[in-house]
C-alpha positions in Angstrom: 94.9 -62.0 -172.7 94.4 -61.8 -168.8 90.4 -63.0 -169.4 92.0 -66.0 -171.9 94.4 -66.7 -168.7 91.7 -66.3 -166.1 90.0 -69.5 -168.0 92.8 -71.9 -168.7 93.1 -71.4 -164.7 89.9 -72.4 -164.3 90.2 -75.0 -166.6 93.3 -76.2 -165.4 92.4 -76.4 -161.5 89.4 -78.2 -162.6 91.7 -80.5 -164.0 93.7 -81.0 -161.3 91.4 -81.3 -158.6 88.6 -84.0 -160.7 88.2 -86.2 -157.9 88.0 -83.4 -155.1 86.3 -80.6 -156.2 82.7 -80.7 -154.4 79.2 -79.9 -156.1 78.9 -76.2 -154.3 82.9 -75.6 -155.4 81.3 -75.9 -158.9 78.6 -73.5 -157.7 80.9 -71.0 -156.5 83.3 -70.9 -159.4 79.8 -70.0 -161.7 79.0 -67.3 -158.8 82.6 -66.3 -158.9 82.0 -65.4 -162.2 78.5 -63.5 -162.3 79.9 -61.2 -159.2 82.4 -60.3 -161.9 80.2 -59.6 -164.6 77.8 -58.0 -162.0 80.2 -55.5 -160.4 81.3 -54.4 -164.4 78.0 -54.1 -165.7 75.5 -53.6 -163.3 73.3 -56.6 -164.5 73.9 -60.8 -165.6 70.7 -60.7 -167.7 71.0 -62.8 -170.7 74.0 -64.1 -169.2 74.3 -67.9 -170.2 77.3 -70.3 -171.1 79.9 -70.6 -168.2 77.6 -73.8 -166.5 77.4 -75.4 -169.3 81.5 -74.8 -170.0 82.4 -76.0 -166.3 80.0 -79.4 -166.7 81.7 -79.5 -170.0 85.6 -79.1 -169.4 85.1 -81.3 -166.3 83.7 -84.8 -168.1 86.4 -83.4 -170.8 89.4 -84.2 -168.4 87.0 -87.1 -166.6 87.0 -88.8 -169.8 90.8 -88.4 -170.2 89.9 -86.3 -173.6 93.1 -84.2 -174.9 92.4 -83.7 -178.7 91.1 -80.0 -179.0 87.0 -79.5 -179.3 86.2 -79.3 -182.8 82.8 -78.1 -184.2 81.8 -78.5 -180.3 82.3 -82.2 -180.3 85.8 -83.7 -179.1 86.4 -87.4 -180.3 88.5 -90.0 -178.2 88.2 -93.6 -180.1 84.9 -94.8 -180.3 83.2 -92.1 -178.0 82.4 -88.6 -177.9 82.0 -85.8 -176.3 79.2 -82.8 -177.6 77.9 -79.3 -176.5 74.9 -78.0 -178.1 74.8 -81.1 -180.4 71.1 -81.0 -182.8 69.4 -84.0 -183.1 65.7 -84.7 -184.4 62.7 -85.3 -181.6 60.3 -87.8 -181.7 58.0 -85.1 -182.4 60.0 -84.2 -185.7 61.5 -81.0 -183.5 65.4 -80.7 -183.5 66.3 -80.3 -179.9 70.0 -79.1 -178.9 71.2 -80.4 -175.3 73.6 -78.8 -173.4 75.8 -82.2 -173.1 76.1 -85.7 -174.7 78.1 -88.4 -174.1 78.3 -90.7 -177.1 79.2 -94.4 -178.0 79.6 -95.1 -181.5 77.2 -92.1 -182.2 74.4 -93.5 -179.7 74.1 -91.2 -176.8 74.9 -92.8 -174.0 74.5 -90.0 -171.7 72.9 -87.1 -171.5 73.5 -83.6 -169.5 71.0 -80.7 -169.0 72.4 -77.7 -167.2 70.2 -75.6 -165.5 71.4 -72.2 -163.5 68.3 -72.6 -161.3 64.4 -74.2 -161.3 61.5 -71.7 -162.7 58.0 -72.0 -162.7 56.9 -71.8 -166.6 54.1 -71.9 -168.8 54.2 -74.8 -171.5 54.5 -74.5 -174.9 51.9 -75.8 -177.7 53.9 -78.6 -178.2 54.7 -79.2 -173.8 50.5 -78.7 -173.8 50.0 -81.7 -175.8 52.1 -84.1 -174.4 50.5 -86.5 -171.7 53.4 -86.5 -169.9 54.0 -83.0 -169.3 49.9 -82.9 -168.4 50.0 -85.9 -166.4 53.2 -84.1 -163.9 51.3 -80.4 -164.1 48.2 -82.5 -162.6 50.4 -83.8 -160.0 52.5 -81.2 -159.4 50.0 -78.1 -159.2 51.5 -76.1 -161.9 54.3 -76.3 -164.9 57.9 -75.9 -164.0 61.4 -76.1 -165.9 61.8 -79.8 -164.4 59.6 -80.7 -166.3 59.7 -78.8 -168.9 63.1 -80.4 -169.1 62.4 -84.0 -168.7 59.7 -84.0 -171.6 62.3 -82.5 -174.0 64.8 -84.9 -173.2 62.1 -87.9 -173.3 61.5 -86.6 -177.1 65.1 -87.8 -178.2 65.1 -91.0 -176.3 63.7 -93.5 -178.8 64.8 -95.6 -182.0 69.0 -95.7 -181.7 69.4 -93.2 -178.9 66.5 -95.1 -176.3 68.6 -96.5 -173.4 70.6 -93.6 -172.5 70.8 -92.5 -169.1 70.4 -88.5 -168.0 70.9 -85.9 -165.5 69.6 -82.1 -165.0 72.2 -80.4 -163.5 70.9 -77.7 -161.1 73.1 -75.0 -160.1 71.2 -73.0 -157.5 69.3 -74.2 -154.4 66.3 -75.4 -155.1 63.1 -74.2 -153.3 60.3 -76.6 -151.5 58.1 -75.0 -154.0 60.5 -77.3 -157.0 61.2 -80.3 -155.0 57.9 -82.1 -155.5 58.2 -82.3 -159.4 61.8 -83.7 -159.2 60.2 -86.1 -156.9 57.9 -86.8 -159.5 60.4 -87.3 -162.0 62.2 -89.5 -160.1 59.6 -91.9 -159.4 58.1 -92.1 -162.8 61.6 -92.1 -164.9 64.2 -94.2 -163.1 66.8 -93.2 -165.8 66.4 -89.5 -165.1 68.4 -87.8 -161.9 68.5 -84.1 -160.8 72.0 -83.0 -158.9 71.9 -79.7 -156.8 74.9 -77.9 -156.7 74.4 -74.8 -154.2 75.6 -75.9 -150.3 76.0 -79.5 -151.7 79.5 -80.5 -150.0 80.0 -84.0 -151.6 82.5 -84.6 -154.8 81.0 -83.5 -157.6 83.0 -87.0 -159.7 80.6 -88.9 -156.9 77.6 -87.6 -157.2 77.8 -88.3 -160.8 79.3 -91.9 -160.8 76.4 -92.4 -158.1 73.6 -90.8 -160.1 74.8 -92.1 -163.5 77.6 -94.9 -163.2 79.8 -92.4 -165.3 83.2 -91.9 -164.4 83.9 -95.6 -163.9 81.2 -97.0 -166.4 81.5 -95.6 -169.3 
């Protein structure tokens, strides 16, 4: 009961404060969280979910959604709001992202949600892509940007090709990152990355900056 009531506060200042609440406010509610977790059990390895639930509960009361989430989509009219939703790749892969905004079932937006940047090694299917080669050649090595940017390029095409997307980055990101977001940026101009960590502007801003989202949609 008191952890049920700890979230519904959450939720509910989140709800009252849409237009105020800053980027690293976001940042601190999530490391609010993991001290928590940390101080009862010694470790948050394995530890995933509450970015992607503050993202989602915030575009929940941005898009003036009240119907409860069913099946982890929440309906308002013609659009829609998903967590975790499965659609197919153009590869032939189903891919789940985090967050999907939807218009008559067409994404219209899509959210990835990222706790921080890594460096990675690709997988067989990353390896063959020329667009994941093409950014490792440029960027020196493989990391989670773009990692992240390929699979969300694999589900923009036939209905769902003109949506516009974001990778949400929760920590700081190092110099060592920076250069493959600038990559990204340059080569897909419907593509942004929002830091969160230290980042003092209004969280509804940067999106409706970044995306058009809040008043656009």
């Amino acid at each position: 009961m008191i952890f049920s009531n700890a979230f519904s506060e959450m939720d509910n200042y989140i709800k009252q404060n849409l237009h105020k609440i800053t980027c690293n406010e976001i940042y601190e509610i999530k490391e609010d969280f993991y001290k928590i977790v940390r101080s009862l059990s010694g470790s948050t390895a394995n530890l995933t979910g509450i970015t992607e639930l503050l993202i989602y509960r915030f575009l929940y009361h941005a898009l003036g959604m009240t119907k409860p989430v069913n099946n982890k989509t929440v309906q308002s009219g013609r659009k829609s709001l998903s967590i975790g939703k499965r659609f197919t790749g153009r590869n032939g892969k189903p891919q789940e992202p985090d967050i999907v905004i939807e218009h008559d079932e067409t994404i219209k937006y899509l959210f990835s949600i990222k706790n921080l940047l890594n460096t990675v090694t690709p997988t067989n299917n990353e390896k063959e892509s020329t667009l994941v080669q093409e950014l490792i050649q440029n960027n020196g090595v493989c990391t989670t940007a773009i990692q992240d940017i390929f699979r969300i390029d694999n589900i923009r095409y036939k209905g769902n090709s003109n949506f516009k997307s974001i990778t949400i980055v929760f920590s700081e990101v190092p110099p060592r990152h920076q250069k493959a977001i600038e990559l990204i940026h340059q080569q897909f101009e419907w593509h942004r990355f929002l830091i969160l960590e230290k980042n003092n502007k209004s969280f509804a801003v940067e999106l409706s900056d970044k995306l058009k989202l809040i008043d656009g949609f």
